[in-house]
Structures are given as structure tokens and as C-alpha cells.
mmCIF file of the C-alpha atoms, coordinates in Angstrom:
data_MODEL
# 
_entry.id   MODEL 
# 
loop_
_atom_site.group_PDB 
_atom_site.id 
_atom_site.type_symbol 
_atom_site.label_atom_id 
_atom_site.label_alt_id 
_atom_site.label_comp_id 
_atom_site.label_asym_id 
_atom_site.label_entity_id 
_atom_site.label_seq_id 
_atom_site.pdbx_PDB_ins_code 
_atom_site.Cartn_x 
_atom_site.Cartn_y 
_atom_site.Cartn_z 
_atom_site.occupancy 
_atom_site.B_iso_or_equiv 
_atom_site.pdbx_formal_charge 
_atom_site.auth_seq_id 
_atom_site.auth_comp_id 
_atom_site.auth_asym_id 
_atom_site.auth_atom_id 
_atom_site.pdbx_PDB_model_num 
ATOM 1   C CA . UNK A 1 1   ? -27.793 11.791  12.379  1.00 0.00 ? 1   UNK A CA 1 
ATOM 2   C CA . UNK A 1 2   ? -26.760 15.392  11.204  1.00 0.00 ? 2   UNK A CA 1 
ATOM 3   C CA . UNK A 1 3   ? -22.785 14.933  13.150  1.00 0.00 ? 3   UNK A CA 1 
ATOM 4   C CA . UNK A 1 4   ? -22.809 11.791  10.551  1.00 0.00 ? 4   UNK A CA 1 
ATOM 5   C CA . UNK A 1 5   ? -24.114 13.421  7.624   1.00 0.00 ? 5   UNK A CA 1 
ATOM 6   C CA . UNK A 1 6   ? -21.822 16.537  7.692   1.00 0.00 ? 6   UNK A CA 1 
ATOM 7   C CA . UNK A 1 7   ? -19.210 14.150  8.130   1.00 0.00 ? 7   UNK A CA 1 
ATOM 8   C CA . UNK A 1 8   ? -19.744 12.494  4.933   1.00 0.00 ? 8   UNK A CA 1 
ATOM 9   C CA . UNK A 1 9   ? -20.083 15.206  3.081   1.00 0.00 ? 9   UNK A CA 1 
ATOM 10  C CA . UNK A 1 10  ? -16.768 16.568  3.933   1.00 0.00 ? 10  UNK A CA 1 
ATOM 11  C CA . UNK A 1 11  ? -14.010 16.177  1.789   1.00 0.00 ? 11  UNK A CA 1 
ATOM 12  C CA . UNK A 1 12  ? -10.942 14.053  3.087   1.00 0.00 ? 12  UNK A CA 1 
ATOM 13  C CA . UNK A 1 13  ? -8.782  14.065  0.134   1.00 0.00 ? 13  UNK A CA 1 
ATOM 14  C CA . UNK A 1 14  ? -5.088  14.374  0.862   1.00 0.00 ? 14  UNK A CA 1 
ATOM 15  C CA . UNK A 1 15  ? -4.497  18.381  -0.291  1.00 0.00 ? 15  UNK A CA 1 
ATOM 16  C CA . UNK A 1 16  ? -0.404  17.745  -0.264  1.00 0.00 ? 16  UNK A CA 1 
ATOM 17  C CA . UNK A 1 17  ? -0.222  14.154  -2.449  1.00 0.00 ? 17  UNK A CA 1 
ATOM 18  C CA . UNK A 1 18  ? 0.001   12.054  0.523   1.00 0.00 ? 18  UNK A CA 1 
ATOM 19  C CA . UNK A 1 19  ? -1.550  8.824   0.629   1.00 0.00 ? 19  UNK A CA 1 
ATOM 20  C CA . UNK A 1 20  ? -3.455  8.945   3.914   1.00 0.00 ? 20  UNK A CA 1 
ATOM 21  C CA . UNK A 1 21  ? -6.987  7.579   3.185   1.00 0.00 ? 21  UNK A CA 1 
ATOM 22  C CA . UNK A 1 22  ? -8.776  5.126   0.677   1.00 0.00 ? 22  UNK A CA 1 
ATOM 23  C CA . UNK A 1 23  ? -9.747  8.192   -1.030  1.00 0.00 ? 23  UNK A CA 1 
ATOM 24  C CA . UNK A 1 24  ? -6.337  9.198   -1.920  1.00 0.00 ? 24  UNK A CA 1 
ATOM 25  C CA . UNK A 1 25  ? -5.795  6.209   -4.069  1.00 0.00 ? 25  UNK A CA 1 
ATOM 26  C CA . UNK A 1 26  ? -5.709  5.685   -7.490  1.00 0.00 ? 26  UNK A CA 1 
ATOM 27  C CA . UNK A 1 27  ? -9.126  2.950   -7.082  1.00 0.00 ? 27  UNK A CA 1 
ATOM 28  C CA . UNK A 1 28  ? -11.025 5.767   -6.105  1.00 0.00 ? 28  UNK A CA 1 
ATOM 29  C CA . UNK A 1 29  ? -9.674  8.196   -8.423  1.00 0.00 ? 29  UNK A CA 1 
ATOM 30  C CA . UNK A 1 30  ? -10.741 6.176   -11.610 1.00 0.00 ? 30  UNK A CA 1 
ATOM 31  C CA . UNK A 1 31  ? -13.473 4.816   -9.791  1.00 0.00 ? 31  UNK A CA 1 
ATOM 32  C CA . UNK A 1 32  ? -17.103 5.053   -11.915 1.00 0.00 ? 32  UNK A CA 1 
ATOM 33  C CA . UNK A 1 33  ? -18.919 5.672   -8.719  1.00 0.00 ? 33  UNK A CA 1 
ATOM 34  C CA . UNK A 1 34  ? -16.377 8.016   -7.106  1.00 0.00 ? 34  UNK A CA 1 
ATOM 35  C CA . UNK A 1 35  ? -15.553 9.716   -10.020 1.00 0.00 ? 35  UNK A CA 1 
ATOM 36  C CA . UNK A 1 36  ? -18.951 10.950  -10.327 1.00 0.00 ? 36  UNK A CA 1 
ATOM 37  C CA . UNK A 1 37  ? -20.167 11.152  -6.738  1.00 0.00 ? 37  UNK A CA 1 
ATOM 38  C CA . UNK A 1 38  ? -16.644 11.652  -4.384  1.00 0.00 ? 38  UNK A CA 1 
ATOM 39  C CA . UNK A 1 39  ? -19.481 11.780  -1.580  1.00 0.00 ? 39  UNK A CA 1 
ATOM 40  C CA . UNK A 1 40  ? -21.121 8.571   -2.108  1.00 0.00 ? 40  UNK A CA 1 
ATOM 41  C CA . UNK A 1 41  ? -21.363 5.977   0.588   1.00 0.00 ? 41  UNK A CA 1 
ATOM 42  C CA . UNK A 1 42  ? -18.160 4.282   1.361   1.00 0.00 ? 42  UNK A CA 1 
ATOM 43  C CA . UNK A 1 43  ? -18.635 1.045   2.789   1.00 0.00 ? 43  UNK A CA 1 
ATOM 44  C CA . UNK A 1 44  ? -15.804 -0.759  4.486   1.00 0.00 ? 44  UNK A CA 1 
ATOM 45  C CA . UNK A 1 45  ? -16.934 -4.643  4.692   1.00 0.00 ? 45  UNK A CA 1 
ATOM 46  C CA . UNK A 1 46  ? -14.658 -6.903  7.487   1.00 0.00 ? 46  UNK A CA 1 
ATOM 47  C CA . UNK A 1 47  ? -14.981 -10.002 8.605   1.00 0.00 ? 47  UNK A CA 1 
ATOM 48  C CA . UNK A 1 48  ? -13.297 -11.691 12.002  1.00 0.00 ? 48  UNK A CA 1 
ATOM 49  C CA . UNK A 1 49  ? -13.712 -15.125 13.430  1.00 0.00 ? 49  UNK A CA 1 
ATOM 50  C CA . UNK A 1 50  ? -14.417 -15.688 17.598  1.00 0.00 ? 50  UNK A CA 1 
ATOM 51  C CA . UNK A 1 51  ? -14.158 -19.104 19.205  1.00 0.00 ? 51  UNK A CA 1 
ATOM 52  C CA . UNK A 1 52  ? -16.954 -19.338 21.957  1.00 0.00 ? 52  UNK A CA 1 
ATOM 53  C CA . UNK A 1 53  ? -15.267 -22.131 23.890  1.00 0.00 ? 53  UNK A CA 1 
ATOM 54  C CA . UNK A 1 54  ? -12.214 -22.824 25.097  1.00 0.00 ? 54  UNK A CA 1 
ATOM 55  C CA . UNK A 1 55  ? -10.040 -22.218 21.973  1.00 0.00 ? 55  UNK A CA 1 
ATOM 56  C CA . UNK A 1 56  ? -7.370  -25.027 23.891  1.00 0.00 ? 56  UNK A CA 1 
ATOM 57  C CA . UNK A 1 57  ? -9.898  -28.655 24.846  1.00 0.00 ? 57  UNK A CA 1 
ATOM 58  C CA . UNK A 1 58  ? -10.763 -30.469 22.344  1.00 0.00 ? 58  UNK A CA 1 
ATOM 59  C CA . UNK A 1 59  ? -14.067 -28.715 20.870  1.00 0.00 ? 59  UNK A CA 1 
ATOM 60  C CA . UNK A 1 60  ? -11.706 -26.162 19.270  1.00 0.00 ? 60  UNK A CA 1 
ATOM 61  C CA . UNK A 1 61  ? -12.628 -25.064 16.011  1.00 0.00 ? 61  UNK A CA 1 
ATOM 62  C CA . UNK A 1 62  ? -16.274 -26.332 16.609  1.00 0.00 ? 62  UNK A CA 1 
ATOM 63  C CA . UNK A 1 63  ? -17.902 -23.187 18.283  1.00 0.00 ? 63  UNK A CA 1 
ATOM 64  C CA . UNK A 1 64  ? -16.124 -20.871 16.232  1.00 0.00 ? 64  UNK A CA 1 
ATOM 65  C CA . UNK A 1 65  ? -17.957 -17.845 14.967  1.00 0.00 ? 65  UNK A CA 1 
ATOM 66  C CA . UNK A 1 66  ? -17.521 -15.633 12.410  1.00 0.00 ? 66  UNK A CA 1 
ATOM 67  C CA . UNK A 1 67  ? -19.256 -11.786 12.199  1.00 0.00 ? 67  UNK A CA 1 
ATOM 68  C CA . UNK A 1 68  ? -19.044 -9.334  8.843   1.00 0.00 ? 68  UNK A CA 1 
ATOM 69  C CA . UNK A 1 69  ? -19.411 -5.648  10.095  1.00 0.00 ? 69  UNK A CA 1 
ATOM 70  C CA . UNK A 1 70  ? -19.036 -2.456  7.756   1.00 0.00 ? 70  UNK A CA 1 
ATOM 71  C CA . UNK A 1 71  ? -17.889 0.812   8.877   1.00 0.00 ? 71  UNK A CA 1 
ATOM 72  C CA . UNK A 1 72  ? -18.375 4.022   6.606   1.00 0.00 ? 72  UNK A CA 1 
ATOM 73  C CA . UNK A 1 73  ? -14.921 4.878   4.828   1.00 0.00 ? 73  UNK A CA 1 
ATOM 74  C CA . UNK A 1 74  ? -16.607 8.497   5.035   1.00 0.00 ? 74  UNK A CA 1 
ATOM 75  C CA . UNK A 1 75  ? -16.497 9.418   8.231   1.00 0.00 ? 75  UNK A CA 1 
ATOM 76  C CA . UNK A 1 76  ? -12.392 10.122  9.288   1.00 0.00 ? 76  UNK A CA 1 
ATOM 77  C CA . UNK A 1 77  ? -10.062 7.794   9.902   1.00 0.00 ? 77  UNK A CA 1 
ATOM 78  C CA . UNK A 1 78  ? -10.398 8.638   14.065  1.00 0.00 ? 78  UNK A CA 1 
ATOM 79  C CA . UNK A 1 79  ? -14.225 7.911   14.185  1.00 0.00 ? 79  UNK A CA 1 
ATOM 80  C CA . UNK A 1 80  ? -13.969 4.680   12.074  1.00 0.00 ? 80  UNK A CA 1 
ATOM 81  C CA . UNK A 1 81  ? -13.019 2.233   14.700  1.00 0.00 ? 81  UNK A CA 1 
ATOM 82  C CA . UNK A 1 82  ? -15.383 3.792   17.274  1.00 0.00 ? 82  UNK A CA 1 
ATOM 83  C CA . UNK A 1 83  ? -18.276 1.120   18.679  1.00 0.00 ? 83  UNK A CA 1 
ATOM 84  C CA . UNK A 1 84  ? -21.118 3.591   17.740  1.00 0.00 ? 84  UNK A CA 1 
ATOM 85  C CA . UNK A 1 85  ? -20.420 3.620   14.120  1.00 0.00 ? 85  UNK A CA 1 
ATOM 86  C CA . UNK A 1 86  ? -19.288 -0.211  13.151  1.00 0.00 ? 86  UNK A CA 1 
ATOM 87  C CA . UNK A 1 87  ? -22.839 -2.344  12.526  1.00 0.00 ? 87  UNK A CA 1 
ATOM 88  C CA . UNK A 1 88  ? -22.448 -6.071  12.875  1.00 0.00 ? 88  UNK A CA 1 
ATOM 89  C CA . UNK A 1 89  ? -23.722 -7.629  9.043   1.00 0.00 ? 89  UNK A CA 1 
ATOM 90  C CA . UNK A 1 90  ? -23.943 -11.105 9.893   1.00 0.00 ? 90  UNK A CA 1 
ATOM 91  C CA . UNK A 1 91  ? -23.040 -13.649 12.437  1.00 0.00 ? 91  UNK A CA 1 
ATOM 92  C CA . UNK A 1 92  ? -22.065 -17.317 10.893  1.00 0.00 ? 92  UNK A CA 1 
ATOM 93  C CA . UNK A 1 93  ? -20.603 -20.630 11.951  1.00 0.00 ? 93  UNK A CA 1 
ATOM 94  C CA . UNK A 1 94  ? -16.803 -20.180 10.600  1.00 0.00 ? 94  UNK A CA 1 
ATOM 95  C CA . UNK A 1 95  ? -17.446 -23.920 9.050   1.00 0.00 ? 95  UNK A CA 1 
ATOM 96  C CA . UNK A 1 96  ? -20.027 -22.409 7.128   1.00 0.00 ? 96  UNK A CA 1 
ATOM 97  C CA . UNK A 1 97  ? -18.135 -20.341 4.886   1.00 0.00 ? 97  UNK A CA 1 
ATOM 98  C CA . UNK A 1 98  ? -16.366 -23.265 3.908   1.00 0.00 ? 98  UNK A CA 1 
ATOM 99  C CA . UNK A 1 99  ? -19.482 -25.402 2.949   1.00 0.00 ? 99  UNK A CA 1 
ATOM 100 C CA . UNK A 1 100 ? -20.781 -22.657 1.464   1.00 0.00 ? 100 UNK A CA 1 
ATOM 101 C CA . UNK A 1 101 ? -19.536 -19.202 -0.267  1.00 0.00 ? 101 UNK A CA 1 
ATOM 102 C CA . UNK A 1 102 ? -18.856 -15.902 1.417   1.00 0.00 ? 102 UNK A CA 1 
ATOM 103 C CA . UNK A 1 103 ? -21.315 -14.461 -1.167  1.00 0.00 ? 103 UNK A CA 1 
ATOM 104 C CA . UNK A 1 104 ? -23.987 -16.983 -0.504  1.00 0.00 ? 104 UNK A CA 1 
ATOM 105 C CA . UNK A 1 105 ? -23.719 -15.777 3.126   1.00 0.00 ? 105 UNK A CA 1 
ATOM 106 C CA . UNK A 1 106 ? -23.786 -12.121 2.754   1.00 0.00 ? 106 UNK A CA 1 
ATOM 107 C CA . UNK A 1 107 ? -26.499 -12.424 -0.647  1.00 0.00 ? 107 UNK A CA 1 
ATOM 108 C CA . UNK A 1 108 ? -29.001 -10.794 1.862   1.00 0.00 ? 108 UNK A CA 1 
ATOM 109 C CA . UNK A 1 109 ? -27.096 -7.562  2.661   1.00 0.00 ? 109 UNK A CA 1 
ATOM 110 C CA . UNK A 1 110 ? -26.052 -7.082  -1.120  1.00 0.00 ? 110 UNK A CA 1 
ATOM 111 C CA . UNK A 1 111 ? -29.855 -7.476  -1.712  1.00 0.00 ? 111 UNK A CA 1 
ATOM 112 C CA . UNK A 1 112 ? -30.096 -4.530  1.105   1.00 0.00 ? 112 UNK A CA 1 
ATOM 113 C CA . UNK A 1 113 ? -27.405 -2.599  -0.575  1.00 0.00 ? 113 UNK A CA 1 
ATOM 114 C CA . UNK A 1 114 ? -28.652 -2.801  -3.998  1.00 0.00 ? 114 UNK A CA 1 
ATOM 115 C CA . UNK A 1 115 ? -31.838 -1.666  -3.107  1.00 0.00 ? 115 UNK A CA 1 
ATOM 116 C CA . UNK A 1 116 ? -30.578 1.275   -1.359  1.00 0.00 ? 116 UNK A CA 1 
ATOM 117 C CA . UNK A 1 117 ? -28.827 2.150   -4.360  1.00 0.00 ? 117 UNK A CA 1 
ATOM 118 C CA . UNK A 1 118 ? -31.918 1.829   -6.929  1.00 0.00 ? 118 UNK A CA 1 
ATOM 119 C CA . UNK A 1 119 ? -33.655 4.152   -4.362  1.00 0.00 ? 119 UNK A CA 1 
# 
């Protein structure tokens, strides 16, 4: 998408000193990646948990779902939270992550990721 791609590539460092955006801060500043490349990818990684039943009977807690989505930290601060640009990672049973680790979960998508960047 060229609206997308122009939007990464602008610049949205903070011209007066304010902190306003991730790339304001001093973790992107001394950054190896950003340092280098202030337009590569920013990826923005959340996680939130959904009960599917009736979060107040008795079943609470078993249903409940958990979803990773990324954003791009690129794009400006007002597109960010917009439908159109946040893509759902994974969808897990909440009990999973604690049977299990967060990065055993998302080992496929750093797979994905890491690939993309040896491309």
C-alpha cells in the first residue's frame, strides 16, 4: 500500500525535544537497528485476554481467550489504533500461557519475523 509506505518513511521525530513518540526516546536513539535504519519496521506487539462466556457463572476463567496483535510504531500515533492497520498474531487459551511460555506461543511469528529480516 503506497498511503502505508510513505507513511513509514516519514520522519516523526519530535523537532522541539518533546517526548511524543517511541521514537523520541533514548531506546531508539542508541538503538543498533534504529541507529542505522530510523525507517526500519517498528513493530508494536500487544496482547489482551477475552472471556467468551459469561465472565460471572461458574465457567469463568475457562473460555478465556487471549489474542497478540502488532501495529506498526511507523505509521502516526492517529492511524495506530485504527482497525485496518492492527493484524491479529495469534489467538490462545489464556491457560495456555501459563502451561506454557509466551515465547513458545509466539515462536512461529518470530520465525516469520526473522525471516523477513534475512530477506
Amino acid at each position: 500500500n503506497d498511503q502505508i509506505y510513505s507513511e513509514i518513511k516519514r520522519n516523526h521525530i519530535s523537532r522541539d525535544g518533546l517526548l511524543r513518540d517511541f521514537c523520541d526516546g533514548s531506546a531508539f536513539n542508541d538503538s543498533a537497528l534504529y541507529s542505522v535504519d530510523p525507517n526500519a519496521l517498528q513493530l508494536l506487539l500487544f496482547y489482551d485476554d477475552a472471556e467468551v462466556c459469561n465472565p460471572i457463572g461458574s465457567k469463568k476463567s475457562i473460555h478465556k481467550l487471549g489474542f497478540f496483535y502488532f501495529g506498526l510504531g511507523n505509521l502516526a500515533p492517529c492511524y495506530r489504533s485504527r482497525l485496518s492497520v492492527i493484524q491479529l498474531v495469534s489467538i490462545v487459551k489464556s491457560s495456555y500461557l501459563g502451561r506454557y511460555s509466551m515465547n513458545t506461543v509466539l515462536q512461529p511469528f518470530l520465525e516469520d519475523i526473522s525471516t523477513l529480516v534475512g530477506t
